[in-house]
C-alpha positions in Angstrom: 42.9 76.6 -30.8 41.9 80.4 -30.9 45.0 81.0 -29.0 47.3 78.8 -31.9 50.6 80.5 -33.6 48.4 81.2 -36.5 46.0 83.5 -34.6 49.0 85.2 -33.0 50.3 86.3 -36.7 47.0 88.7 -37.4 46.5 92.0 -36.8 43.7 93.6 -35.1 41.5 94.0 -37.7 41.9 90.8 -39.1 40.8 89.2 -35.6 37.9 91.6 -35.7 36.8 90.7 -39.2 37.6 86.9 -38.2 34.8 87.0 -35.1 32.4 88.8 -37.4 32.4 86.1 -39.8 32.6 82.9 -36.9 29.8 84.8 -35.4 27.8 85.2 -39.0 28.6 81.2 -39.4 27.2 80.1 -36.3 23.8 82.2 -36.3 23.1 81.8 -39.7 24.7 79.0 -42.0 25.2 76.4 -38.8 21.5 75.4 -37.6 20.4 75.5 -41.6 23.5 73.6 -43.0 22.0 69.9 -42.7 18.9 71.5 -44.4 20.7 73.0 -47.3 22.5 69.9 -47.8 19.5 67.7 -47.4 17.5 69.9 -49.8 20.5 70.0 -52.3 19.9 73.9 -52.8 20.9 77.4 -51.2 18.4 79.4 -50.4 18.1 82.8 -52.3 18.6 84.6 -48.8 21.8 83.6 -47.4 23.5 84.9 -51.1 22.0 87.6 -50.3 22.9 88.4 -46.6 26.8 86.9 -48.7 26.3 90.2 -50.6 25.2 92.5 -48.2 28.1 91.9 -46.1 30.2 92.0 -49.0 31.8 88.9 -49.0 31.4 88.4 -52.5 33.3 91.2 -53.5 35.5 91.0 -50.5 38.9 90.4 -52.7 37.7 93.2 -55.2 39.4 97.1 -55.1 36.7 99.5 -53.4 37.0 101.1 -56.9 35.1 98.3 -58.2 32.9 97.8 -55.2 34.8 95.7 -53.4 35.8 95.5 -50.1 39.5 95.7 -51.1 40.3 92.7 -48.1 43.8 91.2 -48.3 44.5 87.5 -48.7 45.0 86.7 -45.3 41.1 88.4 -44.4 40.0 86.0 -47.6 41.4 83.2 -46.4 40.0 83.6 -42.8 36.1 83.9 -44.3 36.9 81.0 -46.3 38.2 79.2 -43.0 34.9 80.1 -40.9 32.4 79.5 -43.8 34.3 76.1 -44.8 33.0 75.4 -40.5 29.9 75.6 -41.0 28.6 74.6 -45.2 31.6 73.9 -47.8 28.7 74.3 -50.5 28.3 77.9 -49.2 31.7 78.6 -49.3 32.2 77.4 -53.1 30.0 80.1 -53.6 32.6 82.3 -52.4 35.3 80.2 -53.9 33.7 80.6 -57.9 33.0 84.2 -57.3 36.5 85.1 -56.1 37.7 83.4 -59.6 36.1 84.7 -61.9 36.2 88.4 -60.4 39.9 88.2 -60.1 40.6 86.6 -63.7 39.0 89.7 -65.0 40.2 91.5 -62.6 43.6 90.6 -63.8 43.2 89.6 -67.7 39.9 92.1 -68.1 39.7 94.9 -70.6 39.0 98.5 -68.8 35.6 98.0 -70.3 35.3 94.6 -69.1 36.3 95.9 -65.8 33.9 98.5 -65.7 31.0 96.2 -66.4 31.2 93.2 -64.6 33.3 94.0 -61.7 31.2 96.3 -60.0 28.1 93.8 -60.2 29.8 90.5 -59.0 31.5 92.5 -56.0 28.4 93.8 -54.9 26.7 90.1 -55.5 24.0 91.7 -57.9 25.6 88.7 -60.2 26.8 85.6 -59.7 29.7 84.1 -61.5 30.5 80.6 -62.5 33.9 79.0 -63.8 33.1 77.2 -67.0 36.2 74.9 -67.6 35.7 71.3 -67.0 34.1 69.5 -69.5 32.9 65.3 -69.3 36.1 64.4 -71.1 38.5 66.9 -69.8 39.1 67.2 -66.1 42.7 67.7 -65.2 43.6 67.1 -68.8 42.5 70.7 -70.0 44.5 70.5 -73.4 41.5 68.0 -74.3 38.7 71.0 -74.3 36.4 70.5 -77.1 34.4 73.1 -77.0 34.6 75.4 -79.2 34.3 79.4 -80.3 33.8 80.2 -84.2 34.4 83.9 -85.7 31.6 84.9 -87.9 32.3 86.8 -90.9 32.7 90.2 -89.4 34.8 89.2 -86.7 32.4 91.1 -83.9 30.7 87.7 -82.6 31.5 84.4 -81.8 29.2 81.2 -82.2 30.0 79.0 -79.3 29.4 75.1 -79.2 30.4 72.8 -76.4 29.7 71.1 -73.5 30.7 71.4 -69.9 30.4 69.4 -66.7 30.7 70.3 -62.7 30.1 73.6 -63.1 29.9 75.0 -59.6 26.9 77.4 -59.2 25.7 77.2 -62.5 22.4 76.6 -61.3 21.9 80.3 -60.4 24.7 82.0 -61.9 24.1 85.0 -64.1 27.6 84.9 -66.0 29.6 82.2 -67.0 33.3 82.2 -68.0 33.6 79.6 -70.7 37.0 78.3 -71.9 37.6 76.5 -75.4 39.2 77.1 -78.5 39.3 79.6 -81.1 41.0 78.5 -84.2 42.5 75.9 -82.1 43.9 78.5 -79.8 42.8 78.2 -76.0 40.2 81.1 -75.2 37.8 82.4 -72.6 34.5 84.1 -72.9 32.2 85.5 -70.7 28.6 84.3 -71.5 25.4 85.9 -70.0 22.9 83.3 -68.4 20.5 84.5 -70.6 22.1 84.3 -74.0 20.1 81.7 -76.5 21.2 78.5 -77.5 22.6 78.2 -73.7 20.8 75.5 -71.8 21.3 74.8 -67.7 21.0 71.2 -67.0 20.9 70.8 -63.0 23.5 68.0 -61.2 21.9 66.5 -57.8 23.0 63.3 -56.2 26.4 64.4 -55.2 28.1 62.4 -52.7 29.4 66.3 -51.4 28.7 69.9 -51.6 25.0 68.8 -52.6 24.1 72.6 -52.8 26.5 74.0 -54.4 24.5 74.0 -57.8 26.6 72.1 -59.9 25.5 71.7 -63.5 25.7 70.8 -66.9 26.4 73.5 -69.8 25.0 72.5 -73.0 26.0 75.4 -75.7 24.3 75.2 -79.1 25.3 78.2 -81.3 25.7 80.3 -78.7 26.2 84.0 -80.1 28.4 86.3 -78.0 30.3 89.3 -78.5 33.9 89.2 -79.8 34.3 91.6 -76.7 33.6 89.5 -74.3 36.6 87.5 -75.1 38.7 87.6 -71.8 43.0 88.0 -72.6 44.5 86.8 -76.1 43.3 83.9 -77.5 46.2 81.5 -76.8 46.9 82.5 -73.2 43.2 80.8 -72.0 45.1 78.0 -70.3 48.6 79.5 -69.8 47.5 82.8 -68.3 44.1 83.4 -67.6 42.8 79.7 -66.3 46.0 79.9 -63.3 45.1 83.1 -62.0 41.2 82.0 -61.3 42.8 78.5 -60.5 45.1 80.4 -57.9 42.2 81.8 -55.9 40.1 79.1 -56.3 43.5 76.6 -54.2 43.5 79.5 -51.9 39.9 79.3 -51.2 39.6 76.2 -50.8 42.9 75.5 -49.0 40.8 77.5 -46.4 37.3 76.1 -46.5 39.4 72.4 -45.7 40.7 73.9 -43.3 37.8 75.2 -41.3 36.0 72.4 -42.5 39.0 70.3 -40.2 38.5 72.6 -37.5 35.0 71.1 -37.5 35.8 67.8 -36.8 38.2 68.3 -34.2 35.8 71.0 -32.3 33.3 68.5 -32.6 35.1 65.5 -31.4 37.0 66.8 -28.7 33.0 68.3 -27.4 31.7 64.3 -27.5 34.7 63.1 -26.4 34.7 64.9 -23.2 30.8 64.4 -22.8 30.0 60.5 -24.1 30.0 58.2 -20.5 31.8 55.0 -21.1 30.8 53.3 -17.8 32.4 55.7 -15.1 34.6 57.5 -17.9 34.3 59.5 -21.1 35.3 58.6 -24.1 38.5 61.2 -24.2 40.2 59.0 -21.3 40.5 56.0 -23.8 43.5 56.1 -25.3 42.8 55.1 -28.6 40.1 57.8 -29.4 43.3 60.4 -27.8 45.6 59.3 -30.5 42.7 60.3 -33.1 42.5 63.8 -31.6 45.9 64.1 -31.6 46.4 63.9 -35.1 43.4 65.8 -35.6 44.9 68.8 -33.4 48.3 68.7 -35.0 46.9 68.9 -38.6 44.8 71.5 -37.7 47.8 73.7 -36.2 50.0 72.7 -39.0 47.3 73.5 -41.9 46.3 76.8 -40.0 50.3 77.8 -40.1 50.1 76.9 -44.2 47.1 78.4 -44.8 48.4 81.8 -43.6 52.0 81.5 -44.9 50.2 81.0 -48.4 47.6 83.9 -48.0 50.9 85.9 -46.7 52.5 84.9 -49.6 50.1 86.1 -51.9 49.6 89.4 -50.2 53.0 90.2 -51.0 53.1 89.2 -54.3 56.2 86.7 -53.5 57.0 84.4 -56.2 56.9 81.5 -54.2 52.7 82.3 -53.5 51.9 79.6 -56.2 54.1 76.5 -54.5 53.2 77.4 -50.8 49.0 77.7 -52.2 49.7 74.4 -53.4 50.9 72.7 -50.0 48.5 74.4 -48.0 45.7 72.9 -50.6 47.4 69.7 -50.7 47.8 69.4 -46.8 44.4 71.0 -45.8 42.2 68.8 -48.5 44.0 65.4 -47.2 43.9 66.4 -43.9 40.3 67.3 -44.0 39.2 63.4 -44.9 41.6 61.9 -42.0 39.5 63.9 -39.7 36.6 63.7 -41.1 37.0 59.9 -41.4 38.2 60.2 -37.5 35.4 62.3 -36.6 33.2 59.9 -38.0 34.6 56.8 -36.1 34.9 58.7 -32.8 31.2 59.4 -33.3 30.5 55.5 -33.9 26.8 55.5 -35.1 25.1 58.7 -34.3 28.5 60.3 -36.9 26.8 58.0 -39.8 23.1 59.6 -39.2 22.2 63.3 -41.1 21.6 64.3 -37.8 25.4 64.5 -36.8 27.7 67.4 -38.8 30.4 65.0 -39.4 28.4 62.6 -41.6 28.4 65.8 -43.9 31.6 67.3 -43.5 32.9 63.3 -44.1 30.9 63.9 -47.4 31.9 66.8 -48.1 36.0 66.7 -47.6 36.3 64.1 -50.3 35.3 66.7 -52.5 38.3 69.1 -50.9 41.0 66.7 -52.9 39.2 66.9 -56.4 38.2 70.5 -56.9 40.8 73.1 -58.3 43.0 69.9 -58.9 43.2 66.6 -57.8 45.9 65.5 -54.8 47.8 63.3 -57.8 47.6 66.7 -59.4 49.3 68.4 -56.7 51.5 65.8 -56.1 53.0 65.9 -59.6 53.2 69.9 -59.3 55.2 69.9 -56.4 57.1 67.0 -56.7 58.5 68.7 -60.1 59.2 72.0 -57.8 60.8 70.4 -55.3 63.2 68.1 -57.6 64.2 71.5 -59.6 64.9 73.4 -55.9 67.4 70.7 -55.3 69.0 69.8 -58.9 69.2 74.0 -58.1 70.9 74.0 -54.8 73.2 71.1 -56.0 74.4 73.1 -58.7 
């Protein structure tokens, strides 16, 4: 599949930067990925061998301390990780939006802060928007920011859920409401009245760090306030949002490339009597599919990063298909990858019990399938009431 359309689109340096990271996923997040996920934790280290090689900051301008990487080199480090752990890659994913919310929506101030810091992975960011009763329904947030009396601080109070790296994240950026308007803060780990509660037990992504948020007249500058109040949901939310589709768009897809490298190598190795299991024709209809998805997610994936590197209006509907495709995609062939492995693909010991865990996930985060169903349904019904016009 290395030789596929969508390889034949990059340019030199993007295949370059492409083999780097395939060959940082294989020596060093493959043979400790089943660990990881067992153990329901990252280890310090591999955030920190993240940083060095500047992957967190890889979306960021160098004059931040980024890399200054377009979206296409993004989405192909989100491809490779997404192979080998998709809780390693959501570290990538919740980095990438919150640096380019403030990267976009920041104050020069803000900029100048917190940029540098999160590209160079010195700090770890976490997107604080879902809350136990508001998921996809974000009008419902209930947490809450309260001026005080001079108008330089804000005393937080809320709750939030599924918090991707909270665990070890350094900065949060929190969304509620300001005198009923939508807002977004950023709130240092270490502020008081904040309190971490850890999430383990997850059916996917078990180290990814997910956690509770407990805020409890939480005091925080009126300049860490990120945009206008007002614009939390409408403005600042959809660009982290954007990344975060992009992202993960990605990570399903290399999580689907995966399942198809790893079926077509038992395939063509388990004995059936005097033949393999890849001469039975029913387990060749599953790798079929599993192919064709793979070449037609790969082709989505790269037309959305493409997209988005030239700043084409239509970067936001052609994220969504690729997410949409990728994430659905992802559990057929997990699910597939599974059967194809019959018993040994149910045991810890087999990659695809956890990518089959773990691609479930792919059509919740950064909006649900029924999400993106809605979403593009609506843009697709307008395009033609349009055209018919």
């Amino acid at each position: 599949m290395d030789k596929s359309r969508g390889q034949q689109l990059l340019t030199d340096a993007q295949k370059g930067r492409h083999e780097e990271f395939k060959s940082f996923v294989r020596l060093d997040v493959e043979p400790f990925a089943e660990q990881w996920d067992r153990e329901q934790r990252l280890p310090e280290s591999v955030i920190a061998t993240l940083a060095k090689r500047g992957y967190l900051g890889c979306s960021l301008p160098r004059e931040y301390d980024g890399q200054g990487w377009d979206t296409v080199t993004f989405g192909l480090l989100n491809e490779a990780l997404g192979r080998g752990s998709s809780a390693l890659t959501d570290v990538v994913t919740v980095q990438s939006m919150v640096s380019m919310v403030l990267l976009k929506w920041g104050t020069t101030e803000q900029k100048r802060k917190w940029l540098p810091p999160l590209a160079k992975g010195e700090m770890i960011g976490a997107f604080a928007l879902t809350e136990p009763d508001a998921g996809s329904a974000l009008q419902s947030l209930t947490t809450e920011f309260t001026p005080n009396s001079k108008g330089d601080c804000l005393l937080l109070n809320g709750h939030k859920k599924w918090i991707s790296c909270a665990q070890f994240a350094e900065v949060f950026l929190v969304f509620g409401k300001l005198d009923q308007r939508p807002a977004a803060c950023l709130v240092p780990r270490d502020t008081p009245g904040l309190h971490v509660e850890p999430i383990s037990d997850l059916m996917g992504f078990r180290a990814a760090g997910l956690a509770q948020l407990h805020f409890q007249d939480v005091e925080v500058p009126s300049a860490n306030l990120v945009g206008k109040p007002g614009f939390a949901l409408s403005h600042v939310a959809p660009v982290g949002l954007h990344y975060g589709r992009i992202s993960t768009a990605c990570s399903a897809l290399g999580l689907l490339r995966g399942c198809f490298e790893e079926s077509i190598a038992y395939a063509g190795t388990r004995k059936i009597g005097d033949k393999t299991l890849g001469d039975m024709g029913m387990i060749r209809s599953l790798i079929a599919r599993m192919g064709t998805d793979l070449e037609a997610g790969s082709l989505l994936c790269h037309n959305a990063c493409r997209a988005e590197d030239g700043h084409l209006p239509e970067a936001f509907e052609k994220t969504l298909m690729a997410k949409y495709f990728t994430s659905r995609a992802a559990v057929r062939a997990a699910s597939d990858a599974v059967q194809i492995r019959g018993a040994s693909g149910c045991h810890a010991s087999s990659p695809v019990s956890r990518y089959y865990r773990d691609a479930k996930i792919m059509e919740i985060i950064e909006g649900t399938t029924q999400i993106h169903e809605d979403i593009l349904g609506n843009i697709f019904v307008d395009q033609a009431g349009r055209f018919g016009k």
